[in-house]
N, CA, C and O atoms as CSV, one atom per row, in Angstrom:
chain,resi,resn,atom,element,x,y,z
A,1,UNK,N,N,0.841,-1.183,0.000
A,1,UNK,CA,C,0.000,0.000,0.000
A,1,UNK,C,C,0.880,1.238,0.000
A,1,UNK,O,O,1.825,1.311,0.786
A,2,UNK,N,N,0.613,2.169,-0.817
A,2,UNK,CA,C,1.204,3.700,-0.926
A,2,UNK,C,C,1.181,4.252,0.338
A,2,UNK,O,O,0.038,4.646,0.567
A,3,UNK,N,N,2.060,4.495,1.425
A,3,UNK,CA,C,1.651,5.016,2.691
A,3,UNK,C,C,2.014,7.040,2.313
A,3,UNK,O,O,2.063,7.920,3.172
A,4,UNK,N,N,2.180,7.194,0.976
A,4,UNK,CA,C,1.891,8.636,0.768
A,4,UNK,C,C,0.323,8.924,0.154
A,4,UNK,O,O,-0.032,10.094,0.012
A,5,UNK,N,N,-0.394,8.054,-0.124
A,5,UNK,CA,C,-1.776,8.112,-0.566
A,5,UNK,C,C,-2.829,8.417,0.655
A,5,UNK,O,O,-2.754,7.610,1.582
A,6,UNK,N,N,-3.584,9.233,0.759
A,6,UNK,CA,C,-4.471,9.663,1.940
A,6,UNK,C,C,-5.572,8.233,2.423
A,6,UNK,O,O,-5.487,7.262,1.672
A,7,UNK,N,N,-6.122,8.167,3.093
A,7,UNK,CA,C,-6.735,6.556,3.711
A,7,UNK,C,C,-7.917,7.522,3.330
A,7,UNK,O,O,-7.996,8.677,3.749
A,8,UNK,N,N,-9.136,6.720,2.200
A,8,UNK,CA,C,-10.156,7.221,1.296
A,8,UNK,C,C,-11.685,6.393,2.105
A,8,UNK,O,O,-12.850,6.765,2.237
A,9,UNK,N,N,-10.928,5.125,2.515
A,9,UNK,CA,C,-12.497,4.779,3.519
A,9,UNK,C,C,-12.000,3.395,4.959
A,9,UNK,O,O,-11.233,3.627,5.894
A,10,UNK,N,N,-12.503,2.460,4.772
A,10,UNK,CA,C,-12.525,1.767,6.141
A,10,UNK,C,C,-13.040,2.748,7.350
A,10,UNK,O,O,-13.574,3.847,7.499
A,11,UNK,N,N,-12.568,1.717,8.071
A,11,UNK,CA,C,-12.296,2.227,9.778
A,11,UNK,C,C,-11.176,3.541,9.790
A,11,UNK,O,O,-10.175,3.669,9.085
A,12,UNK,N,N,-11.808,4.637,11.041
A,12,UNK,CA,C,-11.199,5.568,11.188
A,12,UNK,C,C,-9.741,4.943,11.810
A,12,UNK,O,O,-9.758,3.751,12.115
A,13,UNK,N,N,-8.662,5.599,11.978
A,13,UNK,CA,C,-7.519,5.268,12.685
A,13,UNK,C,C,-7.867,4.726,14.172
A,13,UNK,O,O,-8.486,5.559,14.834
A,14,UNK,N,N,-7.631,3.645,14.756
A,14,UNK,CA,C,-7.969,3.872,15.703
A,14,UNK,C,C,-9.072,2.930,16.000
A,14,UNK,O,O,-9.034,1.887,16.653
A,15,UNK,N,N,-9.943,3.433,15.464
A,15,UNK,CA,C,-11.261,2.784,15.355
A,15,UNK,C,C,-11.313,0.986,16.079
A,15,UNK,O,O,-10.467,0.383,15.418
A,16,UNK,N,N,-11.796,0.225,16.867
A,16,UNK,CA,C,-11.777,-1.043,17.041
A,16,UNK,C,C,-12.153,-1.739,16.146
A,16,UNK,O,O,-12.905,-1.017,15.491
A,17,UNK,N,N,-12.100,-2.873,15.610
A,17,UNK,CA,C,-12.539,-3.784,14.601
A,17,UNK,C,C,-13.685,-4.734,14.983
A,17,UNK,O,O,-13.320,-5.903,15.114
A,18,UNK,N,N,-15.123,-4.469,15.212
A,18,UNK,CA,C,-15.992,-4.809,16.513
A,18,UNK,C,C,-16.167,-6.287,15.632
A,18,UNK,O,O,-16.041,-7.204,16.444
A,19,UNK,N,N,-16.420,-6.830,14.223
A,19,UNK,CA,C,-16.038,-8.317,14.156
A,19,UNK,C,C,-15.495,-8.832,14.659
A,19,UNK,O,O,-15.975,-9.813,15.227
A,20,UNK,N,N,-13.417,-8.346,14.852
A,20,UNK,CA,C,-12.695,-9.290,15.320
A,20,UNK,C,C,-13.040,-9.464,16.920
A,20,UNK,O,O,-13.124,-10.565,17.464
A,21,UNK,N,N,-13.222,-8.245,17.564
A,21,UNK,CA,C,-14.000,-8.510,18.699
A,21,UNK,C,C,-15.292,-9.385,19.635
A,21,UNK,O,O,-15.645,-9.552,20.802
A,22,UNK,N,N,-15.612,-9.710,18.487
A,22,UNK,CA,C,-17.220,-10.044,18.589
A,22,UNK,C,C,-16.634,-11.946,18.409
A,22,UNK,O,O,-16.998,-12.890,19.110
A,23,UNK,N,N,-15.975,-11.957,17.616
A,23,UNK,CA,C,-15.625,-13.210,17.032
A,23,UNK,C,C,-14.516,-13.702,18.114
A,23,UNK,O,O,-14.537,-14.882,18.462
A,24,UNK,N,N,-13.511,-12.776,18.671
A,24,UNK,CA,C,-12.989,-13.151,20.310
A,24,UNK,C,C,-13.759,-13.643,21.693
A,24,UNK,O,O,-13.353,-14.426,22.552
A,25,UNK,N,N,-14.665,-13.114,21.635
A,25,UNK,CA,C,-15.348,-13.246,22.542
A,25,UNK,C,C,-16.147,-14.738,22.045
A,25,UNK,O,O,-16.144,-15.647,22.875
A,26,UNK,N,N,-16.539,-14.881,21.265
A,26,UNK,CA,C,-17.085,-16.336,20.696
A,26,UNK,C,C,-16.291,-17.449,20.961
A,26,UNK,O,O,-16.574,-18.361,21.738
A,27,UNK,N,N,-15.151,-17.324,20.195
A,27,UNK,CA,C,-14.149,-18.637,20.309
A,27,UNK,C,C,-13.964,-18.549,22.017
A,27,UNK,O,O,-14.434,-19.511,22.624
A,28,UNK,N,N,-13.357,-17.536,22.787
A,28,UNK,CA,C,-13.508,-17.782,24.128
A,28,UNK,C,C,-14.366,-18.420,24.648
A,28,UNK,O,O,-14.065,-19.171,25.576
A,29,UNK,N,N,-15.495,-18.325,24.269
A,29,UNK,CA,C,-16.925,-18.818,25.161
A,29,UNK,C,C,-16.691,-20.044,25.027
A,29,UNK,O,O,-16.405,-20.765,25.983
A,30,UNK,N,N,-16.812,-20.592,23.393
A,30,UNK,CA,C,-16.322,-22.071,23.249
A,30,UNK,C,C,-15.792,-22.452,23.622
A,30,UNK,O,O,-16.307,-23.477,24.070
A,31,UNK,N,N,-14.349,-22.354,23.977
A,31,UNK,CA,C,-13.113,-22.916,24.309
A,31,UNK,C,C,-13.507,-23.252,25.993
A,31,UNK,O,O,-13.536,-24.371,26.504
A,32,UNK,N,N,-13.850,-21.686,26.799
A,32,UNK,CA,C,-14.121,-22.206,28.192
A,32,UNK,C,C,-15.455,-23.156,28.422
A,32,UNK,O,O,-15.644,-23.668,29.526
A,33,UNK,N,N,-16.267,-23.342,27.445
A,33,UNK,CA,C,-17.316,-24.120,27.719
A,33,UNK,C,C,-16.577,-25.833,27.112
A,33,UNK,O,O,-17.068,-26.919,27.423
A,34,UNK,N,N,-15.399,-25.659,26.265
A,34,UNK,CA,C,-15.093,-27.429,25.631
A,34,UNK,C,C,-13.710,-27.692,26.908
A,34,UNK,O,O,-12.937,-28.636,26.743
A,35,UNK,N,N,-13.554,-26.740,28.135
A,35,UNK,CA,C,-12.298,-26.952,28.533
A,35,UNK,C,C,-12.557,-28.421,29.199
A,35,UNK,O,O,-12.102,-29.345,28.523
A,36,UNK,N,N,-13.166,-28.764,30.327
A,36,UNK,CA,C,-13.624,-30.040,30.395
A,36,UNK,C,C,-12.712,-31.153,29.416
A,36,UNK,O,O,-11.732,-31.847,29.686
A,37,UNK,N,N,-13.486,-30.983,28.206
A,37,UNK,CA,C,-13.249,-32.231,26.897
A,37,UNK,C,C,-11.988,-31.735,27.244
A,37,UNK,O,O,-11.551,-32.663,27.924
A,38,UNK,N,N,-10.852,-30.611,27.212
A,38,UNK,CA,C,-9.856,-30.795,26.616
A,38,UNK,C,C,-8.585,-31.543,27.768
A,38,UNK,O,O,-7.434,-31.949,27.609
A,39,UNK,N,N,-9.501,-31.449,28.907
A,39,UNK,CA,C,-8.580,-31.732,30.207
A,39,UNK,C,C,-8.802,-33.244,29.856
A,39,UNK,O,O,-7.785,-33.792,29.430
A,40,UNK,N,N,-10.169,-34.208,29.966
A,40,UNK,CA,C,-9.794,-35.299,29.320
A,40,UNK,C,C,-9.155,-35.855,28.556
A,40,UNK,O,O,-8.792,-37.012,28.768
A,41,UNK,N,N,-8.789,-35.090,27.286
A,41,UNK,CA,C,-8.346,-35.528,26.403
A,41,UNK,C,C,-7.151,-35.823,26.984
A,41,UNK,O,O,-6.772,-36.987,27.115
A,42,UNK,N,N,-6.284,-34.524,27.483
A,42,UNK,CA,C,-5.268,-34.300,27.877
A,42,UNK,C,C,-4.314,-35.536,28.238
A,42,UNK,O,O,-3.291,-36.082,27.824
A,43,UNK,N,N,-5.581,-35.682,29.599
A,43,UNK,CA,C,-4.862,-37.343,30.457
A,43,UNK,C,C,-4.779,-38.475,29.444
A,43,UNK,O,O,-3.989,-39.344,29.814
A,44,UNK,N,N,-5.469,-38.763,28.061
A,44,UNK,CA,C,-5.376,-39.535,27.643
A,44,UNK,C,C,-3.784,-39.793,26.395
A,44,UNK,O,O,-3.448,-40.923,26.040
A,45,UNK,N,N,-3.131,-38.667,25.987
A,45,UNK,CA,C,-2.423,-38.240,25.471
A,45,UNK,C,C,-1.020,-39.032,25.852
A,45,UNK,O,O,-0.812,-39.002,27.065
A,46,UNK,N,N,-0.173,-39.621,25.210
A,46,UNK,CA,C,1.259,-39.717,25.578
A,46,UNK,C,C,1.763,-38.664,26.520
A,46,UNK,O,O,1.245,-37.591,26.833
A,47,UNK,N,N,3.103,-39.319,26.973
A,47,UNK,CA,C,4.089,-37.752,27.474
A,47,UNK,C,C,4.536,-37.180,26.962
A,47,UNK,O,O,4.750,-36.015,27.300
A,48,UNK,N,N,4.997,-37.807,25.639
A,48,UNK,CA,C,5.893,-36.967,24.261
A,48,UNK,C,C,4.240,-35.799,23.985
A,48,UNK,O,O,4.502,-34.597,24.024
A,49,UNK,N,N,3.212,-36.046,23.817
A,49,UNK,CA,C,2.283,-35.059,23.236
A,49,UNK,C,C,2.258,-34.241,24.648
A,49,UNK,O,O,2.593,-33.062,24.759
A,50,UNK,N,N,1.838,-35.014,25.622
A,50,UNK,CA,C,1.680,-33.886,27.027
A,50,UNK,C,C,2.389,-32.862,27.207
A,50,UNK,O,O,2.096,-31.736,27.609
A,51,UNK,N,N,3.428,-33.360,26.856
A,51,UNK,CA,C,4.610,-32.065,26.569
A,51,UNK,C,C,4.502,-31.221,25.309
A,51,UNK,O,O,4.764,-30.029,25.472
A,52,UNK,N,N,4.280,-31.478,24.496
A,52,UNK,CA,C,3.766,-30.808,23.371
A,52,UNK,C,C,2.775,-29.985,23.202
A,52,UNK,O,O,2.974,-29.028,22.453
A,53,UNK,N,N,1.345,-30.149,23.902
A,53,UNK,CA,C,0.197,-30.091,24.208
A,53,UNK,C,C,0.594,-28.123,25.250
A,53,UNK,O,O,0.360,-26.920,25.136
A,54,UNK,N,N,1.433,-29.312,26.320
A,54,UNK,CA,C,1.572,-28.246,27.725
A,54,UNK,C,C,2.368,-26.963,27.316
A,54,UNK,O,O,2.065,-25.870,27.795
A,55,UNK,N,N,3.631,-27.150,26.214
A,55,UNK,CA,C,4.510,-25.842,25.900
A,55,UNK,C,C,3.176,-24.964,24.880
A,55,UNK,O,O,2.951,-23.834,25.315
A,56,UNK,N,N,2.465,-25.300,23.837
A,56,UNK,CA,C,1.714,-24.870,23.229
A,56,UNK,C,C,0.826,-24.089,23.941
A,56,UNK,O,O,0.889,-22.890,23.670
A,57,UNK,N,N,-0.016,-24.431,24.806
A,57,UNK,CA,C,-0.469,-23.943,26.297
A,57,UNK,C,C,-0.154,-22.634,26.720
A,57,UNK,O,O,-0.690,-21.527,26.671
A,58,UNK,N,N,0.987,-23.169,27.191
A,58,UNK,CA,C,1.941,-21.670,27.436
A,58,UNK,C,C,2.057,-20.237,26.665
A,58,UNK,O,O,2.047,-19.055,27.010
A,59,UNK,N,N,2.161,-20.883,25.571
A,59,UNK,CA,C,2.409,-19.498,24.826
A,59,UNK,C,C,1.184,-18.160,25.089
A,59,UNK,O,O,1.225,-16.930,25.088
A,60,UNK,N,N,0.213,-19.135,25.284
A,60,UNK,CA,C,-0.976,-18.327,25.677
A,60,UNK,C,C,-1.158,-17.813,27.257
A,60,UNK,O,O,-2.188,-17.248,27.625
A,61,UNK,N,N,-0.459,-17.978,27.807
A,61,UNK,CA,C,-0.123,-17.139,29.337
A,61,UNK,C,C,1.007,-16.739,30.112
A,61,UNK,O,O,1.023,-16.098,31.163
A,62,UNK,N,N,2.031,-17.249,29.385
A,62,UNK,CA,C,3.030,-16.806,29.486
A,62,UNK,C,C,3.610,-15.949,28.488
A,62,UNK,O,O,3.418,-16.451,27.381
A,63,UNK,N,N,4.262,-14.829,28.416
A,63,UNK,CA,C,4.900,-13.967,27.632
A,63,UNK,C,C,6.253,-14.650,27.183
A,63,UNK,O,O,7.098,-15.083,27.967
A,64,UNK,N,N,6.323,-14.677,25.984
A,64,UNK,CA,C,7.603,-15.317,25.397
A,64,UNK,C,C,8.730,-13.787,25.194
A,64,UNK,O,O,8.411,-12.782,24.559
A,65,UNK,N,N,9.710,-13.944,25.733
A,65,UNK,CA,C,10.908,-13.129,25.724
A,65,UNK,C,C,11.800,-13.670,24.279
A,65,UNK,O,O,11.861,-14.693,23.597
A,66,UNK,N,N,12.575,-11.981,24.305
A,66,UNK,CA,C,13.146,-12.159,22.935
A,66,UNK,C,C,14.468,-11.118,23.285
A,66,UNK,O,O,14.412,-10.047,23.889
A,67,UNK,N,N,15.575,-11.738,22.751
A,67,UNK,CA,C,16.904,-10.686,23.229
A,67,UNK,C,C,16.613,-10.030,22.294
A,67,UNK,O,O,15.883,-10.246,21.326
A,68,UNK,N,N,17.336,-9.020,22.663
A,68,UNK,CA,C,17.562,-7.523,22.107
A,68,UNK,C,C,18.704,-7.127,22.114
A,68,UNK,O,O,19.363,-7.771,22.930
A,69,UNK,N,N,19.420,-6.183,21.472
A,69,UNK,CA,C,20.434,-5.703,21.339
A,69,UNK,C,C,20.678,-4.382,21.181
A,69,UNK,O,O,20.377,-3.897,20.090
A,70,UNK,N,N,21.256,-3.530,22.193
A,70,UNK,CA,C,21.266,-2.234,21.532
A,70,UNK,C,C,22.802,-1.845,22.755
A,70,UNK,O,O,23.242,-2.474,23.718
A,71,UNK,N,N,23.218,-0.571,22.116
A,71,UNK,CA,C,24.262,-0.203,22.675
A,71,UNK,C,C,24.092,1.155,23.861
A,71,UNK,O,O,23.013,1.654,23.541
A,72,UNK,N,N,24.338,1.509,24.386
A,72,UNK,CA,C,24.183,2.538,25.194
A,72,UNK,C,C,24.763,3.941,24.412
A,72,UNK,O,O,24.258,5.043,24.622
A,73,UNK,N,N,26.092,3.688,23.325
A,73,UNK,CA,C,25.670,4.564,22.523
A,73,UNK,C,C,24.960,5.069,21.594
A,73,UNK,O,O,25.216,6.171,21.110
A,74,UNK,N,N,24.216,4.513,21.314
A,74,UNK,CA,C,22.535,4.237,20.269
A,74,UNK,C,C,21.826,5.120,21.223
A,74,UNK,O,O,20.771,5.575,20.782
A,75,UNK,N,N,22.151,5.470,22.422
A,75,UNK,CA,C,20.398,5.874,23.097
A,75,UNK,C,C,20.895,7.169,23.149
A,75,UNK,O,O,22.084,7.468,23.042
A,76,UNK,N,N,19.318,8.465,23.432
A,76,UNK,CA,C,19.793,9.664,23.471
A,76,UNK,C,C,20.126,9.571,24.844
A,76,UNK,O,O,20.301,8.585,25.560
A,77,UNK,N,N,20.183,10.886,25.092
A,77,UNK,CA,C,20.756,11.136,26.738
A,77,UNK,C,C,19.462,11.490,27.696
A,77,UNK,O,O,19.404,11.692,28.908
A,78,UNK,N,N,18.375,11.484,26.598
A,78,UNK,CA,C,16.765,11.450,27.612
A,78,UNK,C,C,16.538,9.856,27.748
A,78,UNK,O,O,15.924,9.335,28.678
A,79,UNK,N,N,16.933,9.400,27.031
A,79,UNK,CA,C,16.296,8.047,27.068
A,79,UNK,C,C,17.340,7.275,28.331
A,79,UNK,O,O,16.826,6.478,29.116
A,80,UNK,N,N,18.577,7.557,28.396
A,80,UNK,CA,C,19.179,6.895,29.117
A,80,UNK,C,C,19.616,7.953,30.673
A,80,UNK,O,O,20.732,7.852,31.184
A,81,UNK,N,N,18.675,8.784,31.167
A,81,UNK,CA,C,18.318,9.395,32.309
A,81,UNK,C,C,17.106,8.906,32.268
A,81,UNK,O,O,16.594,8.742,33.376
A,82,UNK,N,N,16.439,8.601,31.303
A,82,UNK,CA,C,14.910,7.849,31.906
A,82,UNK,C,C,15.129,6.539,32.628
A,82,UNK,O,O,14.353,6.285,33.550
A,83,UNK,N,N,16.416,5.374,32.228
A,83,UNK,CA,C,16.671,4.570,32.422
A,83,UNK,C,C,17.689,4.633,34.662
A,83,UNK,O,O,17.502,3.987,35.693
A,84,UNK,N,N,18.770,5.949,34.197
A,84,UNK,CA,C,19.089,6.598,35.422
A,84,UNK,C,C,18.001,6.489,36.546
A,84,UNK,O,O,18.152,6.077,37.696
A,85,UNK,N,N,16.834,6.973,35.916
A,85,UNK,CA,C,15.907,7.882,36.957
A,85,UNK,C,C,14.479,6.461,37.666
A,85,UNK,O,O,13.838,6.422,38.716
A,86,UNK,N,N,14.523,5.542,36.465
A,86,UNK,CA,C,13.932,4.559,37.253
A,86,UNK,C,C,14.535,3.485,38.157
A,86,UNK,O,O,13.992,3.004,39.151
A,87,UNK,N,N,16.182,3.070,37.481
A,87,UNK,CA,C,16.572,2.641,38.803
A,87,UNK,C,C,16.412,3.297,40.060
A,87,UNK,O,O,15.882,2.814,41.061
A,88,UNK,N,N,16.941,4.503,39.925
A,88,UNK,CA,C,17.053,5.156,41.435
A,88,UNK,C,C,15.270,5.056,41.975
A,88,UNK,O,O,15.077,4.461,43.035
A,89,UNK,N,N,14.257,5.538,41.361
A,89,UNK,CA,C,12.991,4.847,42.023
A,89,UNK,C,C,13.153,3.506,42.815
A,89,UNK,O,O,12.707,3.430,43.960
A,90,UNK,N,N,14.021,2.051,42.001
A,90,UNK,CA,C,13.536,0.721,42.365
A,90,UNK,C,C,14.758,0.832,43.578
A,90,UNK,O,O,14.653,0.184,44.620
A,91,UNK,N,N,15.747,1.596,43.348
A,91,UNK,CA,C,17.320,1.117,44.934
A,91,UNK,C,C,16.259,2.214,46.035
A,91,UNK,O,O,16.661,2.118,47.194
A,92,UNK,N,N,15.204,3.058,45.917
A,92,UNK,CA,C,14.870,4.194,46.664
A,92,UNK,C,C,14.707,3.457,48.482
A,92,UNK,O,O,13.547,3.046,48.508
A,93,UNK,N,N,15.121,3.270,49.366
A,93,UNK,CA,C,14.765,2.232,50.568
A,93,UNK,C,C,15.720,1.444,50.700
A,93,UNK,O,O,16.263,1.312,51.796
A,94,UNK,N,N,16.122,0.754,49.600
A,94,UNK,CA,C,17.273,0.239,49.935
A,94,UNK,C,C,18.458,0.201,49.977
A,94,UNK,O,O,19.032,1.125,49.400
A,95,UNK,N,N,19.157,-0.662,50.535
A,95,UNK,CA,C,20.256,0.103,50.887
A,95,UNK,C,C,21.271,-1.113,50.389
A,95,UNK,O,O,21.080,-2.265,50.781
A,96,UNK,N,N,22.411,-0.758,49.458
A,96,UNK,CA,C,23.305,-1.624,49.029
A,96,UNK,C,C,25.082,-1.301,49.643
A,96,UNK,O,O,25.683,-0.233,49.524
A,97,UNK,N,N,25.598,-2.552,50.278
A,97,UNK,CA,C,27.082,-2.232,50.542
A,97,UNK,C,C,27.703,-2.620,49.557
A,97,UNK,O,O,27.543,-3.686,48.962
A,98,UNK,N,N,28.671,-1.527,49.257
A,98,UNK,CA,C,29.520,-1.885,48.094
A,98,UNK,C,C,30.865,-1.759,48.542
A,98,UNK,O,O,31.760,-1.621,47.708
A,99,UNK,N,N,31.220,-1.802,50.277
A,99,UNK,CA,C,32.371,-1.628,50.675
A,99,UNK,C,C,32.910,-2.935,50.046
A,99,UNK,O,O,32.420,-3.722,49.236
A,100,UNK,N,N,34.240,-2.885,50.786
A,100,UNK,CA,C,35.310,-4.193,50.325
A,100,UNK,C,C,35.427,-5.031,51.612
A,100,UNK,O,O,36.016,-6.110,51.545
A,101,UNK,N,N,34.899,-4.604,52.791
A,101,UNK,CA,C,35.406,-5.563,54.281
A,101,UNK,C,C,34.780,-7.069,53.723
A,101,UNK,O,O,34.886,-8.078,54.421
């Protein structure tokens, strides 16, 4: 799509997509109304699938992490006093020895 061409119709910016919404809320309903079946199933499953089954699972409540890479000279000097200014919030109470005894 031309992102120099003006947006001529759809949804305003912004706007929610009340299908995909409407259609979330559906498959949810299903899913918590088939959970039952799926816990049976579950027990019936190998360990090689249980495990398969259980990481798949996960992805849906647990947040999957991803490295990143960046340098400290890459950042401006607001961004890395924003970084300054929230540690000192999280050490605020506590108290760290950094003597040598």
């Amino acid at each position: 799509m031309d992102k120099n061409r003006n947006k001529t119709g759809g949804r305003r910016l912004g706007t929610k997509n009340i299908v995909s919404i409407e259609m979330r809320l559906m498959l949810k309903s299903f899913l918590l109304s088939q959970w039952p079946e799926v816990q049976k199933s579950f027990v019936r499953l190998s360990d090689k699938d249980k495990c398969v089954a259980y990481s798949r699972f996960l992805n849906f409540v647990c947040p999957s992490y991803q490295s990143i890479s960046m340098s400290l000279t890459q950042m401006t000097e607001q961004d890395l006093q924003c970084i300054v200014d929230h540690l000192k919030r999280d050490l605020e109470g506590n108290t760290i020895d950094v003597s040598d005894d």
